[in-house]
LUMFI-781364 format. One record per atom (N, C-alpha, C): residue in one letter; y, x, z. Coordinates in steps of 0.001 Angstrom, whole numbers, padded with zeros to 6 digits, always signed. Layout:
// residues N
aYXZ...
// end
This chain:
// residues 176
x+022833+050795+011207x+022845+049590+010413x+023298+049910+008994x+022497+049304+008149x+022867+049626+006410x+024156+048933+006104x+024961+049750+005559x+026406+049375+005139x+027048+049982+004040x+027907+048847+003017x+029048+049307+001883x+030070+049363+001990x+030224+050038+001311x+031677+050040+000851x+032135+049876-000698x+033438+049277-000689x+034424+049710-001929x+035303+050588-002202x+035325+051900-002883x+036389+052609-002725x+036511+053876-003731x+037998+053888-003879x+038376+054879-004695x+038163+056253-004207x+037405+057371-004790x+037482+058467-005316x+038830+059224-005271x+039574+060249-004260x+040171+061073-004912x+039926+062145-004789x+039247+062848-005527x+039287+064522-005737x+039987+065437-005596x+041067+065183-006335x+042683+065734-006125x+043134+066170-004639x+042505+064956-004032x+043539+065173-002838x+042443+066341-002027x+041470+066703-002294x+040435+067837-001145x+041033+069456-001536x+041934+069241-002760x+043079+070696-002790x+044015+070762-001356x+045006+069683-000978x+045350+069401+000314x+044933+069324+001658x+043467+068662+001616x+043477+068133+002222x+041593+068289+003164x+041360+069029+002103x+039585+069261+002482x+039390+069829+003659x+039976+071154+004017x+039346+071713+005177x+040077+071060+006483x+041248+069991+006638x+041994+069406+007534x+040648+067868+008056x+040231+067780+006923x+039409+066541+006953x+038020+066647+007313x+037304+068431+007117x+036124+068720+007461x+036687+068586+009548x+037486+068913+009597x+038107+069344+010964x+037898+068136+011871x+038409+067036+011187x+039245+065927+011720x+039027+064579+011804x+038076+064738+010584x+037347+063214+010126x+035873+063538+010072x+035090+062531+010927x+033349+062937+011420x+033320+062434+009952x+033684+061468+009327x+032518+060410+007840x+032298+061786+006981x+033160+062814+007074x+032947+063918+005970x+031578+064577+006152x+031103+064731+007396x+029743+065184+007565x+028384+064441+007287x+028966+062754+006746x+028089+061903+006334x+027995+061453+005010x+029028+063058+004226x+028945+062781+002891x+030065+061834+002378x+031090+061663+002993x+032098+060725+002904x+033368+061550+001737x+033557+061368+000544x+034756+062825-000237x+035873+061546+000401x+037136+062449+000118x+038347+062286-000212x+038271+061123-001090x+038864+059886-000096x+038965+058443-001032x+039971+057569-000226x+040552+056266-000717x+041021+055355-000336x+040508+054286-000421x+039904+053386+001096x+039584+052186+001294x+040117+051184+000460x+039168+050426-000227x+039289+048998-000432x+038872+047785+000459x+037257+048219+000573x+036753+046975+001479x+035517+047353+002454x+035709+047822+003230x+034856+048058+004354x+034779+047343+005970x+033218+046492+006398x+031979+046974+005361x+032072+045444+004281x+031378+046381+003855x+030485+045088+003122x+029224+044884+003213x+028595+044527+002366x+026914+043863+002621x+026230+045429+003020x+024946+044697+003775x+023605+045258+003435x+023480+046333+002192x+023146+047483+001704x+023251+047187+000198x+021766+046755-000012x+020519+046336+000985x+019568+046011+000305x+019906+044287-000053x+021234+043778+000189x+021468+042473-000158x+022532+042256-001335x+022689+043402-001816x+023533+043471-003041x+022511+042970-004246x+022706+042067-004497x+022152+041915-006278x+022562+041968-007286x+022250+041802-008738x+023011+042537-009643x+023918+040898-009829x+023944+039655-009342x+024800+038894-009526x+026136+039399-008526x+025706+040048-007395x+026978+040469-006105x+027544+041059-007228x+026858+042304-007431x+027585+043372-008490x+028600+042753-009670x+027821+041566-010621x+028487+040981-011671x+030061+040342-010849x+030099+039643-009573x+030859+039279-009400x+032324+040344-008823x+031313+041329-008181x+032729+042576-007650x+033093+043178-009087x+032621+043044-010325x+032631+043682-011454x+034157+042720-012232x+034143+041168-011704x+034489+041114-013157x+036101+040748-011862x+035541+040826-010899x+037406+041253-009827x+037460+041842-009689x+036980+043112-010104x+038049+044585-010175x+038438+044845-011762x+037827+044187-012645x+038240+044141-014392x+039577+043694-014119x+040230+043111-013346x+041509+042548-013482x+042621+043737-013445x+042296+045287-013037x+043057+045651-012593x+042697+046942-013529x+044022+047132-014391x+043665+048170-015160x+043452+049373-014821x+043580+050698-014837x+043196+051843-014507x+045164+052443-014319x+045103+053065-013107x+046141+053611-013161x+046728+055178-012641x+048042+055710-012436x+048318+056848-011728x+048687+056433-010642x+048271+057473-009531x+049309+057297-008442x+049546+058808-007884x+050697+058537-006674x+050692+059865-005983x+050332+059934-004967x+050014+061026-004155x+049840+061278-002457x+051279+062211-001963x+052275+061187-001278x+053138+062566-001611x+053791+062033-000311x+053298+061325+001082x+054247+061103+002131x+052619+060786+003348x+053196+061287+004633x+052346+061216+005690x+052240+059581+006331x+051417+059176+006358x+051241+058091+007538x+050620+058775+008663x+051013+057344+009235x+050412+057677+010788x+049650+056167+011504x+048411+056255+011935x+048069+054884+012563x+047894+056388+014293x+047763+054941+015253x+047652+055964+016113x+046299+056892+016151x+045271+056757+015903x+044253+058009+015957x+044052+058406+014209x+044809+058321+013379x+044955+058225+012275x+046082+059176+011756x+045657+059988+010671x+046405+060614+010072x+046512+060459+008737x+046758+060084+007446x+046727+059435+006504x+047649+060072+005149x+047295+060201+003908x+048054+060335+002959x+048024+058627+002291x+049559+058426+002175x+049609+057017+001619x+050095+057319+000141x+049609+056608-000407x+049450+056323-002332x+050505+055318-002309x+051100+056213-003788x+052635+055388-004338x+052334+055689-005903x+051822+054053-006346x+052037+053174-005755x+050959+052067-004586x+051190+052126-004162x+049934+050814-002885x+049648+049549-003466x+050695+049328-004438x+050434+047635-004737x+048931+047293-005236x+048856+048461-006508x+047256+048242-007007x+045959+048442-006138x+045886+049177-005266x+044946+049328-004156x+045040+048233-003535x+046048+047354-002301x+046065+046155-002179x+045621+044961-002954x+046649+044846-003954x+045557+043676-004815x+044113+043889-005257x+043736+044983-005530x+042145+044848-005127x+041501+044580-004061x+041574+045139-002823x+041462+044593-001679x+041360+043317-001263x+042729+042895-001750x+043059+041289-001844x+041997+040304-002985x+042048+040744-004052x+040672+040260-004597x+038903+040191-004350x+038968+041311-003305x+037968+041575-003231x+037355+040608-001557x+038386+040503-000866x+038292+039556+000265x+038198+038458-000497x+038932+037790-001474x+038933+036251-001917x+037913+035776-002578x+036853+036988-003254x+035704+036827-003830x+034285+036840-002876x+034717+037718-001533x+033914+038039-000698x+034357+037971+000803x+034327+036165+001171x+035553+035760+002208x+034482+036806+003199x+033234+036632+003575x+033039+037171+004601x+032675+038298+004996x+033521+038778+004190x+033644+040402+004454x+034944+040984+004518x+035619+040839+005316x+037266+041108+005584x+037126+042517+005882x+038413+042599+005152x+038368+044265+005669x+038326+044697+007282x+038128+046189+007198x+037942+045859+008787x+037203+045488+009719x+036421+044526+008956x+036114+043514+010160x+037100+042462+010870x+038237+042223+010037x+039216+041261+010579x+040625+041938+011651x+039798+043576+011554x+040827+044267+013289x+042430+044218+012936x+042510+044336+011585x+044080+044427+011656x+044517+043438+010420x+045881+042903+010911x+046602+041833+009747x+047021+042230+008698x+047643+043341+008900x+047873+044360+007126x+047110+044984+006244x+047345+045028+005303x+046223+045835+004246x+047378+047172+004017x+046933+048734+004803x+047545+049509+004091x+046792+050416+003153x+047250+050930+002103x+046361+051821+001665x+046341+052433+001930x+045256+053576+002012x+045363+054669+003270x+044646+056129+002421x+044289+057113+002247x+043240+058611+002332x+043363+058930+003691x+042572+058318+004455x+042206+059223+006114x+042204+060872+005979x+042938+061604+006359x+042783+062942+006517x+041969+063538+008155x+042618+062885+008829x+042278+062595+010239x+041782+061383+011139x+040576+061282+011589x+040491+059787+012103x+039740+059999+013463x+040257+059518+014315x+039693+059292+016127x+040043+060047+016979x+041359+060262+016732x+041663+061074+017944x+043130+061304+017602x+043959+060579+018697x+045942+060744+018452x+046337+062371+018059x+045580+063612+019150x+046353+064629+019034x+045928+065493+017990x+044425+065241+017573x+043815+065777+015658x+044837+065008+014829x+045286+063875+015277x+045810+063078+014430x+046818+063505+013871x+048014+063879+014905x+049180+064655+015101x+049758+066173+014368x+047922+066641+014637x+048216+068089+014296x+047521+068042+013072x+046968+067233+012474x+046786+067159+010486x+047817+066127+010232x+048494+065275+010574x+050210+065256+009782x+050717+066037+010078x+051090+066676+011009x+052381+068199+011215x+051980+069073+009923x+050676+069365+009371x+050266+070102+009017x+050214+069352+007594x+049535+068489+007239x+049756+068421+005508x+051304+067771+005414x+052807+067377+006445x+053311+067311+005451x+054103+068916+005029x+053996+069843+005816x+053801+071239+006009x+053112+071449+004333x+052489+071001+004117x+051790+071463+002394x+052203+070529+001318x+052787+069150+001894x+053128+068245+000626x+054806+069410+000249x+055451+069650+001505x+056679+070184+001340x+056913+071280+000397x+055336+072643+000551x+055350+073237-000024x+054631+073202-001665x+053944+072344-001609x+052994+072202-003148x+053719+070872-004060x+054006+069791-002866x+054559+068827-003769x+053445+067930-003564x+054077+066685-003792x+052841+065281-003752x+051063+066012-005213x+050443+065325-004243x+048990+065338-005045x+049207+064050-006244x+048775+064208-007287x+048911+063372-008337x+047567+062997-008981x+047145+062137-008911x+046075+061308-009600x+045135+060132-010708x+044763+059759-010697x+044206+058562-011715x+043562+057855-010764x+043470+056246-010772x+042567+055376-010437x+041685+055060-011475x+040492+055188-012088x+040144+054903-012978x+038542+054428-012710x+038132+054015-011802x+036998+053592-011055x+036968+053341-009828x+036317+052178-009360x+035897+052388-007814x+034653+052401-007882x+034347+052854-006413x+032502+052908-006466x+032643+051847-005215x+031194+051828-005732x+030650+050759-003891x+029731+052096-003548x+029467+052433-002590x+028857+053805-001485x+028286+052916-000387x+027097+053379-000468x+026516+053454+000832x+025922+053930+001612x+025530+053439+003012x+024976+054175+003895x+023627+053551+004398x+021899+053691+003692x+021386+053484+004734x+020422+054211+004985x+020877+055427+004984x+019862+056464+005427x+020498+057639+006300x+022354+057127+006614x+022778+058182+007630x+023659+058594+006587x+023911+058729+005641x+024419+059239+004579x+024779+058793+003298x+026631+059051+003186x+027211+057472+002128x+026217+058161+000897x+026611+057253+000175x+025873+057582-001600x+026566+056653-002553x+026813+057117-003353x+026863+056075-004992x+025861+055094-004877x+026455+053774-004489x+025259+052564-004936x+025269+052251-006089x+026931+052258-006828x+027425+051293-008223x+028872+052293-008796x+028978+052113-009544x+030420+052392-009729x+030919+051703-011089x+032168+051446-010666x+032886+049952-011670x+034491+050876-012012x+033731+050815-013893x+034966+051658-014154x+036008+050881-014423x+037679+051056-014437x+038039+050110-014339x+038686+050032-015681x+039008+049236-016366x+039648+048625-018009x+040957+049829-018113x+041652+050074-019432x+042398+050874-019854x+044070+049361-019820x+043217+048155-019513x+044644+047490-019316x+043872+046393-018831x+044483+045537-018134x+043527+044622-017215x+043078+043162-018425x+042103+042824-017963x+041865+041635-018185x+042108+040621-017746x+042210+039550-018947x+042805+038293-018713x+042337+037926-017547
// end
């Protein structure tokens, strides 16, 4: 089934985190880099129009461009995760991006929290286990990954394989 997404880009973090994630996480074999969820799924993208676009465009303008770090392990249970500090700006996009686009909840509605997340590991507790033992094993020794938010893309999938549908750069200070 054809499906989007919203989501940040991190590059940075495939120094940490690339060959744990070729291992651990199947989306990497579908072309999936090193990123943090905003809003998945979303539409069709053959139902994206350039008004969808104008509207995910001018709710993510709200949110200026920023730094963050990757510098502490989460854990969901088949989940292994680098969490971003700070989370607030990833959330309130999220959060904007549900209020502009009620019927597309993140998720699919499965869980009540919005965390921000970089999946390192996903579907399986004991992969899960053994890529946190292991990157915070490298945050200890290298130190948190350090980054820019300075775009999200929408990516999709309808040929088996994510892709650049759009990408929405984001303002140097937010808009009114």
């Amino acid at each position: 089934m054809p499906i989007s997404a919203f989501a940040v880009k991190v590059p940075a973090a495939e120094t940490i985190a690339a060959d744990l994630r070729r291992r651990f996480d199947p989306t990497v074999a579908l072309g999936v880099p090193a990123h943090i969820t905003l809003l998945v799924p979303f539409m069709d993208p053959a139902l994206i129009t350039d008004e969808v676009l104008a509207r995910a465009r001018r709710v993510l303008q709200r949110t200026a461009s920023f730094s963050f770090a990757l510098g502490k392990v989460g854990r969901f249970p088949e989940t292994a995760y680098l969490a971003p500090e700070p989370a607030a700006p990833f959330i309130e996009m999220t959060r904007a991006l549900m209020k502009e686009f009620p019927d597309f909840p993140p998720y699919d509605g499965l869980h009540d929290d919005i965390v921000a997340h970089l999946s390192v590991a996903h579907g399986n507790a004991l992969h899960a286990e053994e890529a946190a033992i292991e990157l915070q094993a490298r945050l200890l020794a290298s130190g948190a990954v350090h980054a820019n938010c300075i775009e999200v893309a929408l990516i999709e999938n309808s040929s088996g394989r994510w892709q650049d549908f759009h990408v929405f750069p984001l303002p140097h200070y937010a808009a009114a």
